[in-house]
Residue frames as qw, qx, qy, qz and C-alpha x, y, z in Angstrom:
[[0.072, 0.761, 0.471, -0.441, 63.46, 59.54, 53.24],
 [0.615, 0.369, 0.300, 0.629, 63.26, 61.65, 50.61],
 [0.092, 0.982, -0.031, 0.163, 63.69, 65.23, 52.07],
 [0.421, 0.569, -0.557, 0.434, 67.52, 66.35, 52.98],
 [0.710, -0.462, -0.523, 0.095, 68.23, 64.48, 55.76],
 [0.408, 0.099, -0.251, 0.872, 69.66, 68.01, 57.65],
 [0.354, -0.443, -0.155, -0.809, 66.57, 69.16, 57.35],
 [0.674, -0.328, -0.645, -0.149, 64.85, 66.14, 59.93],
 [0.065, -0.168, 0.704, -0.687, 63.88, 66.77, 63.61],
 [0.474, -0.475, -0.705, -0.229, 61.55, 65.13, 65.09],
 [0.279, -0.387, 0.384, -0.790, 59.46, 66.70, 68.31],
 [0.500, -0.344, -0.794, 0.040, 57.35, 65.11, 71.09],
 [0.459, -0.712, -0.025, -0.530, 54.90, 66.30, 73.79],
 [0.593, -0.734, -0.313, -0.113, 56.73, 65.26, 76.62],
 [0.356, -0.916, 0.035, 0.178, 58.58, 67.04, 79.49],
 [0.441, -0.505, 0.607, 0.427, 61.93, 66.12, 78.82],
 [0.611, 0.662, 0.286, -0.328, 62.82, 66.72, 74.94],
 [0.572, -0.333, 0.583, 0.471, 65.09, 64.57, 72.98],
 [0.687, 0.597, -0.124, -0.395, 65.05, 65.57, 69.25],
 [0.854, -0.077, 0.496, 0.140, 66.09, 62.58, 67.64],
 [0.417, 0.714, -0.408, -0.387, 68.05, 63.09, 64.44],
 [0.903, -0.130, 0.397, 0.097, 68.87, 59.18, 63.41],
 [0.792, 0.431, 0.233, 0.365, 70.19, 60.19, 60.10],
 [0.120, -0.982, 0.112, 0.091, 71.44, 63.85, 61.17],
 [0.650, 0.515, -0.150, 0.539, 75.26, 64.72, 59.02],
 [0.224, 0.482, -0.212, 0.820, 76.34, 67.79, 61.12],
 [0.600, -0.687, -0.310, 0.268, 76.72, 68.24, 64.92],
 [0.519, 0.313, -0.246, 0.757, 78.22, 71.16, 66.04],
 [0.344, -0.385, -0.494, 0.699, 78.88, 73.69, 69.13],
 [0.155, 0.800, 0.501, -0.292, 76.32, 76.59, 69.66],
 [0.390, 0.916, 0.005, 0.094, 78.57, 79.05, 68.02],
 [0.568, 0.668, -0.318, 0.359, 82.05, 79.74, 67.60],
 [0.145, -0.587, 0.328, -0.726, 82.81, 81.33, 70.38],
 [0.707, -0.383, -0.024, -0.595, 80.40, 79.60, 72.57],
 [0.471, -0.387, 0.792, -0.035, 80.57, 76.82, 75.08],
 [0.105, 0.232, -0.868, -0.426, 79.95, 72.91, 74.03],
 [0.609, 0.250, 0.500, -0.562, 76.48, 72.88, 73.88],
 [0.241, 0.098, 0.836, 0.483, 75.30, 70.14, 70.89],
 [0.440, 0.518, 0.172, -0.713, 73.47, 71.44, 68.22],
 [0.535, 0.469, 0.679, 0.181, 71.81, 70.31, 65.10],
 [0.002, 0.397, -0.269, -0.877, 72.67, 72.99, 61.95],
 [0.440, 0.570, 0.511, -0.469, 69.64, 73.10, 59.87],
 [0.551, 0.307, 0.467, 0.619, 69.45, 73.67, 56.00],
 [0.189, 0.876, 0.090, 0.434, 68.98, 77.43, 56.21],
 [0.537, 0.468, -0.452, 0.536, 71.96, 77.39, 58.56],
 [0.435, -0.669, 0.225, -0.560, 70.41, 77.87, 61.94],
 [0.490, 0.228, -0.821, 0.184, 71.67, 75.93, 64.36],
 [0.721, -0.346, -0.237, -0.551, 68.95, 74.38, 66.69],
 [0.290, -0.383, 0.820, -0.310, 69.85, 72.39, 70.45],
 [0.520, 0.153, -0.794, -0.274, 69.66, 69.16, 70.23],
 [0.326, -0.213, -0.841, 0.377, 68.16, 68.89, 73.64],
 [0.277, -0.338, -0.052, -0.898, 64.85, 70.41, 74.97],
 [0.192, 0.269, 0.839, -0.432, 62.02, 70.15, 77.13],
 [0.147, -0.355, -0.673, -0.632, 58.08, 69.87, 76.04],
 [0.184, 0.042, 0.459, -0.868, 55.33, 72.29, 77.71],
 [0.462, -0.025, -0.420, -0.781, 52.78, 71.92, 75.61],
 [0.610, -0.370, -0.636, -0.295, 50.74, 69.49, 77.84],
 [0.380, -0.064, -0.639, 0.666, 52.14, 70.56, 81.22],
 [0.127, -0.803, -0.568, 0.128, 49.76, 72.48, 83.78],
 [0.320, 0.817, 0.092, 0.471, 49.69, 75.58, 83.25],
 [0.581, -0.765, 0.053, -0.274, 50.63, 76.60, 86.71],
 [0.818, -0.493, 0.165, 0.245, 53.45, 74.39, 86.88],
 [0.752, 0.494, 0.088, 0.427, 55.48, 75.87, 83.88],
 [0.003, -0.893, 0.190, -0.407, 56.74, 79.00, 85.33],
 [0.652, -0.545, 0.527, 0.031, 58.88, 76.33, 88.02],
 [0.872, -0.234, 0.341, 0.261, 59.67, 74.16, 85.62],
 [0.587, 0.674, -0.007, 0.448, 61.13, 76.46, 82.91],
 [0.338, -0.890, 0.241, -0.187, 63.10, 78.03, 86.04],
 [0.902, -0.166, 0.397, 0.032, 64.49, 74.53, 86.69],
 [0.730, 0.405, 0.299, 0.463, 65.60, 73.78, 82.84],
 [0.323, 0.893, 0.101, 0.297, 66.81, 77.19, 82.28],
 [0.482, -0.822, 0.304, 0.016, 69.30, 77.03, 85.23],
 [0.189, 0.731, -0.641, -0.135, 73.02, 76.84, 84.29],
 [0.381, -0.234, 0.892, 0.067, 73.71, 73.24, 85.69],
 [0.646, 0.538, 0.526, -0.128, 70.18, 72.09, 83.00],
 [0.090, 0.493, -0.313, -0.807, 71.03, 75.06, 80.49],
 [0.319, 0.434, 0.812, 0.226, 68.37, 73.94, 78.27],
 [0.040, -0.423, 0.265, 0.866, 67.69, 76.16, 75.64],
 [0.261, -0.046, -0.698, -0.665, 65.24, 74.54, 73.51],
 [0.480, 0.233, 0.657, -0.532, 61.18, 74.29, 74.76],
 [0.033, -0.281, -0.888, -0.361, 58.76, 72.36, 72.67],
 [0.412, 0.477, 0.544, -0.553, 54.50, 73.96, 72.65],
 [0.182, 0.138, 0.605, 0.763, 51.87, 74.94, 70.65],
 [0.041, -0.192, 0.249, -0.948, 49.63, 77.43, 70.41],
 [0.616, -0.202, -0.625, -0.435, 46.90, 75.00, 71.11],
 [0.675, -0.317, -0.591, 0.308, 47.85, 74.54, 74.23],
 [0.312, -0.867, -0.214, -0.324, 47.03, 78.20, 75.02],
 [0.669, -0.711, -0.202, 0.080, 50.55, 78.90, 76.78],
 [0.632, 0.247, 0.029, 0.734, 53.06, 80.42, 75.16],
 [0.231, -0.864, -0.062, -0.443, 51.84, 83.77, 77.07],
 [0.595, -0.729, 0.317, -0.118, 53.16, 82.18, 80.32],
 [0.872, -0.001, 0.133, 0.471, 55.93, 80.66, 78.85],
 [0.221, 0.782, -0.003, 0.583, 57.27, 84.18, 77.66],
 [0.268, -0.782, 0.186, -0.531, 56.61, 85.66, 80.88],
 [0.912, -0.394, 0.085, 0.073, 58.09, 82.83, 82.56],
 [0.776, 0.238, 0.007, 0.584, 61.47, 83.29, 80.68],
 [0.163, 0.781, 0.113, 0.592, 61.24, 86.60, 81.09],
 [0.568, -0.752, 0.258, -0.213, 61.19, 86.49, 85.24],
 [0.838, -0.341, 0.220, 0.365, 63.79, 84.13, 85.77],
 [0.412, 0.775, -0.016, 0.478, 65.96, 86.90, 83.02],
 [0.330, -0.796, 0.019, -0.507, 64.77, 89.44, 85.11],
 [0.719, -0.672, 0.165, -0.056, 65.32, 87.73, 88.57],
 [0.860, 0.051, -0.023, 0.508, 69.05, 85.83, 87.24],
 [0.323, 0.530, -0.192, 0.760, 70.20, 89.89, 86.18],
 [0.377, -0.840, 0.034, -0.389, 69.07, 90.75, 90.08],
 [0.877, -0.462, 0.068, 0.113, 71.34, 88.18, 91.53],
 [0.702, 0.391, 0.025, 0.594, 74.23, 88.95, 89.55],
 [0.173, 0.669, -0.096, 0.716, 73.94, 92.36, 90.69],
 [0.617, -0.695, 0.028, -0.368, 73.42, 91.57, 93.91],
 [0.894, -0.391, 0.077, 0.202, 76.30, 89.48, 94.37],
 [0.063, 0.927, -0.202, -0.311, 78.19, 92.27, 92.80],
 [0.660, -0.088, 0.534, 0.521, 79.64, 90.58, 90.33],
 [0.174, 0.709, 0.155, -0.665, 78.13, 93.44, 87.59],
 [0.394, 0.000, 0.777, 0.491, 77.93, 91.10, 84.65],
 [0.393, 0.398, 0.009, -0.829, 76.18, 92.95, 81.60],
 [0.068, 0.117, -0.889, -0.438, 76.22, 89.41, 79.29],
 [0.600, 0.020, -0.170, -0.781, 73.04, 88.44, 77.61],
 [0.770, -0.024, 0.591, -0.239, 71.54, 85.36, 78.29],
 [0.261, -0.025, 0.819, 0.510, 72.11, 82.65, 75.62],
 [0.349, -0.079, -0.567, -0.741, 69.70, 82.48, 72.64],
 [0.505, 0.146, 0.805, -0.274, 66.17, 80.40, 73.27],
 [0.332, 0.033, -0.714, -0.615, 64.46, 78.28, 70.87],
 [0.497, 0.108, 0.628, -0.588, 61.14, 77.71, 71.08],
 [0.082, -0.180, -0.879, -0.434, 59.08, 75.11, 68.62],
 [0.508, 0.296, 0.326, -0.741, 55.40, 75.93, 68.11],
 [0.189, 0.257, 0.857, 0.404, 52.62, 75.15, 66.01],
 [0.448, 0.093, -0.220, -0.862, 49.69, 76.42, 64.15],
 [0.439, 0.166, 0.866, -0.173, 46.73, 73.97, 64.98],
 [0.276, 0.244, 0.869, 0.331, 44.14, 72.68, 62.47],
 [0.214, 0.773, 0.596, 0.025, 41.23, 75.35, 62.94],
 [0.082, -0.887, 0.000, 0.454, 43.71, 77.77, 61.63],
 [0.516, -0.015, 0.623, 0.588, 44.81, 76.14, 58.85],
 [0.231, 0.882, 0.380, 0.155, 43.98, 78.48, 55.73],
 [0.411, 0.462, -0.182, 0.764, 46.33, 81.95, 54.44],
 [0.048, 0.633, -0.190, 0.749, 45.01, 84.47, 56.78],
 [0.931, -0.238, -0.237, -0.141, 44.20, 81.73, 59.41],
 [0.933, -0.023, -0.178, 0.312, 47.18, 80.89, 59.68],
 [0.202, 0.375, -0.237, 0.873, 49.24, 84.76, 59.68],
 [0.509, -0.590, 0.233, -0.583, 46.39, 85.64, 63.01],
 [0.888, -0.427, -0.017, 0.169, 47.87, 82.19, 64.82],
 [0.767, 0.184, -0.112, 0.604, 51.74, 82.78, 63.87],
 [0.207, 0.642, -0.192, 0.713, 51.37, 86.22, 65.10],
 [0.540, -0.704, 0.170, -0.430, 49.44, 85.82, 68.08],
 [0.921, -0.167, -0.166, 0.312, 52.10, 83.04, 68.88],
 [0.468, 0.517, -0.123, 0.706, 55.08, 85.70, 67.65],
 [0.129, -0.625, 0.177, -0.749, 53.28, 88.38, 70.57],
 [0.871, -0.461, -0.069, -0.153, 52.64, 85.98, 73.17],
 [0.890, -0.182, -0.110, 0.403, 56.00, 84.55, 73.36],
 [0.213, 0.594, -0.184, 0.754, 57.77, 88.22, 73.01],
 [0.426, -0.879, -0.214, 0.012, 58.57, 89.88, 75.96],
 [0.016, -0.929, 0.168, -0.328, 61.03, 92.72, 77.46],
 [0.868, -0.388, 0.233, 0.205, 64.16, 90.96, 78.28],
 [0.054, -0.859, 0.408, 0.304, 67.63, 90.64, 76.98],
 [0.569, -0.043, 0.820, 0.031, 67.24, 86.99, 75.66],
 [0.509, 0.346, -0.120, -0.779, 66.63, 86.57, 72.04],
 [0.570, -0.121, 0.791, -0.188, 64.15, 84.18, 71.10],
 [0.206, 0.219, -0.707, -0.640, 63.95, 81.96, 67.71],
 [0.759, 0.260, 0.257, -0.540, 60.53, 81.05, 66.95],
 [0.076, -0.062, 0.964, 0.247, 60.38, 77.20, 65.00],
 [0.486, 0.128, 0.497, -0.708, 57.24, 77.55, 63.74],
 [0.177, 0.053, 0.914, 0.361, 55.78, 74.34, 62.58],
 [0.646, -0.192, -0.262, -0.691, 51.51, 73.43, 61.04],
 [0.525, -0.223, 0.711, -0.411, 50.72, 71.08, 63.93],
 [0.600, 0.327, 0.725, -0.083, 48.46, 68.86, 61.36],
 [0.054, 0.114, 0.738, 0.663, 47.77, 68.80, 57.68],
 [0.490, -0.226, -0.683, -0.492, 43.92, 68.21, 58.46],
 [0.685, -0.044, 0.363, -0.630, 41.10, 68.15, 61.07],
 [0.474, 0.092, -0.773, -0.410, 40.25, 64.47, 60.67],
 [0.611, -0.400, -0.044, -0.682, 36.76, 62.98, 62.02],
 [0.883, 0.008, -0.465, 0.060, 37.75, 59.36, 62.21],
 [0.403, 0.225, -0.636, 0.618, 40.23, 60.51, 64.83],
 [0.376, -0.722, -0.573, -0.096, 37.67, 60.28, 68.02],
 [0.418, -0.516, -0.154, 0.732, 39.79, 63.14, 70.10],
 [0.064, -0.107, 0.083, 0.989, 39.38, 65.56, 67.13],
 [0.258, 0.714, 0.509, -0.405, 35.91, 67.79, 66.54],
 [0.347, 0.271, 0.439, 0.783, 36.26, 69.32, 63.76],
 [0.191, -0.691, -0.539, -0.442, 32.54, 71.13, 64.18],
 [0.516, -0.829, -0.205, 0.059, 32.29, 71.81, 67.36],
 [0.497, -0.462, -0.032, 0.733, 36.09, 73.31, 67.82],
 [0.198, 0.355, 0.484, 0.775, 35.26, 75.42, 64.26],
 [0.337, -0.784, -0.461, -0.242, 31.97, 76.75, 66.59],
 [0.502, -0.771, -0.268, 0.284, 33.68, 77.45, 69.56],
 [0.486, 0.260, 0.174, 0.816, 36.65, 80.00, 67.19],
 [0.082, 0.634, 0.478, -0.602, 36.06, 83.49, 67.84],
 [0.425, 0.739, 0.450, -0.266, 34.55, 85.47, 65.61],
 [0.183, 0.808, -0.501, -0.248, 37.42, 87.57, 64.11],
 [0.417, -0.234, 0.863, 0.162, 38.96, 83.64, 63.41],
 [0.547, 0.601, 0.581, -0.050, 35.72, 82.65, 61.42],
 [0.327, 0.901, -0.060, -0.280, 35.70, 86.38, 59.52],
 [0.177, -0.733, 0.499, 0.427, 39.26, 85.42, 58.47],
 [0.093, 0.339, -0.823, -0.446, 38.67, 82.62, 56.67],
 [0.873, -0.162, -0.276, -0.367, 36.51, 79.45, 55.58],
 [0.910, -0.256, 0.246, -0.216, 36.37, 76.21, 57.43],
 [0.139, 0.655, -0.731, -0.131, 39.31, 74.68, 56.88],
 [0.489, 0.076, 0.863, -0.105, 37.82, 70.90, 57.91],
 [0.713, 0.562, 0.284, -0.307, 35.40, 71.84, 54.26],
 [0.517, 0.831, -0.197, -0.066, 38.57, 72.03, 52.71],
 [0.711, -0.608, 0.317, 0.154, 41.03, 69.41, 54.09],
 [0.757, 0.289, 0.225, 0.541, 43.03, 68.77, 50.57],
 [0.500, 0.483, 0.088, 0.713, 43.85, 72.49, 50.32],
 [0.483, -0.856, -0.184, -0.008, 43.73, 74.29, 53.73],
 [0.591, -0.743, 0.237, 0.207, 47.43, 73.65, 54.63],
 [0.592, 0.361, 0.392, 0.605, 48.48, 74.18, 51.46],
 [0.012, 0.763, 0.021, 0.646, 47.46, 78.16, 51.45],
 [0.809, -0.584, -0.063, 0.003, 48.53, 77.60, 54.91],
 [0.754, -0.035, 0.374, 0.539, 52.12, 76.85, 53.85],
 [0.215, 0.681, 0.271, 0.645, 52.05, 79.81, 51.58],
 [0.200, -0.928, -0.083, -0.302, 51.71, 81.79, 54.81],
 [0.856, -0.449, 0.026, 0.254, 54.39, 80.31, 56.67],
 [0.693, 0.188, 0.288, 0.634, 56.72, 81.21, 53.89],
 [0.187, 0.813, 0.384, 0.396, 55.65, 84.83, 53.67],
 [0.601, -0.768, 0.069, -0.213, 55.74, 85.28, 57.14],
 [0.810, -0.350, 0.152, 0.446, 59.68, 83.31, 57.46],
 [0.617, 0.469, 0.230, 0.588, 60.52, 85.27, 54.37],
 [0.121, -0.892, -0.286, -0.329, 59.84, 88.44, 56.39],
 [0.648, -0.720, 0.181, 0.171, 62.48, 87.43, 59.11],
 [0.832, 0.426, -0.102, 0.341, 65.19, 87.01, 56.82],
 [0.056, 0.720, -0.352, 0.596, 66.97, 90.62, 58.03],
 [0.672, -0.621, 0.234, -0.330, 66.46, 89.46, 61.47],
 [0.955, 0.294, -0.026, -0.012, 67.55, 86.24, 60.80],
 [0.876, 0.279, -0.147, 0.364, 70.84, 86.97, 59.85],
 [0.169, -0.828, 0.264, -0.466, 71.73, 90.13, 62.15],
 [0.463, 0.253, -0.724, 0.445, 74.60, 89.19, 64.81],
 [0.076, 0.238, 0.614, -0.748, 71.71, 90.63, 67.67],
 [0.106, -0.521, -0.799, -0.281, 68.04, 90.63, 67.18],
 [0.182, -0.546, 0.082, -0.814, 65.64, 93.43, 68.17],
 [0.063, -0.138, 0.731, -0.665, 65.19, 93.17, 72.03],
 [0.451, 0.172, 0.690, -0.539, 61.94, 91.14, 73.02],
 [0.772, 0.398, -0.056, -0.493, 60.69, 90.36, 69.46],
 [0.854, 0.095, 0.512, -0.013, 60.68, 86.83, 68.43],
 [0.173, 0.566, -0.610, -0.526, 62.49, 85.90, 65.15],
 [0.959, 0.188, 0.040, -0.210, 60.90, 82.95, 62.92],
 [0.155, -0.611, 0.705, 0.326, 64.11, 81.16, 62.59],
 [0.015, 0.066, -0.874, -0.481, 62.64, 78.11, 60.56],
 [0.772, 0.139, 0.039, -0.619, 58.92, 76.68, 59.48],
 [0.126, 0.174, -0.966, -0.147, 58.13, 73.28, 59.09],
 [0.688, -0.147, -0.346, -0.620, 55.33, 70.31, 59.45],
 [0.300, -0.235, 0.853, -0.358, 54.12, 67.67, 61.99],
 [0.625, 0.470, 0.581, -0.224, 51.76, 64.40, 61.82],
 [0.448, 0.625, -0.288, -0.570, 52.61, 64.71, 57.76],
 [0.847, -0.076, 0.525, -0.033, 52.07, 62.10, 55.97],
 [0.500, -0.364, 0.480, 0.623, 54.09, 60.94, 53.14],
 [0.216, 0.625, 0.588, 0.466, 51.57, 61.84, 50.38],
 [0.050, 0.975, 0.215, 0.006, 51.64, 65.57, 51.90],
 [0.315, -0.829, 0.244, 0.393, 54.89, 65.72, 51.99],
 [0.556, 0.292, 0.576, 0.524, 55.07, 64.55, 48.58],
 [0.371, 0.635, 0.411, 0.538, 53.09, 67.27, 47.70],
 [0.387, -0.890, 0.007, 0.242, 54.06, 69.99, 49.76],
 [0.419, -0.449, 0.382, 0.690, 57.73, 69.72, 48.21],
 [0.508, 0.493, 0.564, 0.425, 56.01, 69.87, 44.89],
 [0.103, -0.821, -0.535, -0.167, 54.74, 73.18, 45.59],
 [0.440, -0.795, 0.004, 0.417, 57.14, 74.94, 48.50],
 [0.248, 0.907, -0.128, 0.315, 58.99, 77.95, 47.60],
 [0.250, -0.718, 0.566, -0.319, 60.44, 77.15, 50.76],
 [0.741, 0.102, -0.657, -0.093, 61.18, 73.61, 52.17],
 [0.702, -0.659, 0.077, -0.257, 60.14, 72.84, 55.87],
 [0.255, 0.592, -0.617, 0.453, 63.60, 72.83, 57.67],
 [0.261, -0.114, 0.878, -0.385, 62.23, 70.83, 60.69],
 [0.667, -0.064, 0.034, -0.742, 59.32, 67.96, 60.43]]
């Protein structure tokens, strides 16, 4: 393959979320200090679990049990797979956020008076197709950034990837038209059509991603993060084929650390 193979994770939509690394150099434990959870150390040095679950097609209704479930100590899963296409990274937030909330009541109720923060969480997203485009793409990455924030003591690292390269018609599950119609209005105002422009959408796309990771840098490298605000910890690309990811390295300032 010809990007660094440190750089390679692969995701999937379902529940239970193995990230394959076949070619993966460097395993190591969450952090120094930390217990012996297996991670996967990225090329801008984050270091990313190597085990997760995937929401992003679950009911909505059933995520707030099962991210209780995976988030308990005997699971300790730390890594959750969506995107913001799936319209649920609101109640994923607020789902981490109560079981925080309800873990720091039981502690104190069983008077043990621990003040320790929960571990990190990582959460993979995406940016879907009718938001490919620059300023497209910065009104999905935030509303992903404020959806998944929330008022806890957990800080979470935002993986945000471009779900697709391209709206494509031939594929009978996508609409190109008719999901471009149904955008609201402030989406439309932000940009063009991005399906009129499939060779260079997720290219000025990509250009935001980088703007927007460059921004987290300070965050990024701080030993604590600011309480309840997300941190981009890498960008990357899904569904790329190997002619965009030809030209995508031509081009990146940055180089997509997961895809």
């Amino acid at each position: 393959f010809f990007l660094p193979t440190q750089t390679m994770v692969l995701s999937t939509p379902t529940l239970l979320l193995p990230f394959l690394l076949l070619l993966a150099r460097t395993y190591s434990a969450y952090g120094d200090d930390d217990d012996d959870l297996l991670t996967y150390k990225l090329s801008n040095g984050i270091h990313i679990p190597l085990v997760g679950m995937g929401v992003g097609n679950l009911q909505h209704e059933l995520i707030p049990q099962v991210v209780s479930a995976n988030l308990m100590p005997a699971q300790d899963i730390r890594l959750i797979d969506t995107a913001h296409n799936s319209h649920n990274e609101q109640i994923l937030g607020h789902a981490v956020a109560s079981f925080d909330a309800a873990s720091r009541t039981q502690t104190r109720g069983g008077g043990g008076g621990s003040s320790d923060k929960p571990p990190p969480l990582h959460v993979v997203t995406k940016v879907w197709y009718s938001h490919l485009g620059y300023e497209r793409t910065k009104i999905s990455v935030q509303e992903s950034l404020d959806q998944l924030a929330s008022k806890n003591t957990r800080q979470v690292y935002v993986h945000m990837l471009l779900h697709w390269p391209r709206c494509n018609d031939e594929v009978e599950w996508m609409n190109c038209e008719e999901e471009e119609n149904n955008l609201p209005q402030f989406v439309k105002d932000a940009g063009p059509p991005p399906h009129l422009d499939k060779q260079n959408a997720w290219k000025d796309s990509w250009r935001a991603l980088e703007e927007m990771y460059n921004e987290h840098a300070a965050e990024r490298h701080r030993s604590a993060g600011v309480e309840g605000k997300p941190i981009i910890a890498s960008i990357g690309v899904s569904n790329f084929e190997l002619d965009d990811m030809k030209a995508l390295i031509e081009f990146a300032h940055v180089w997509p650390q997961i895809y």
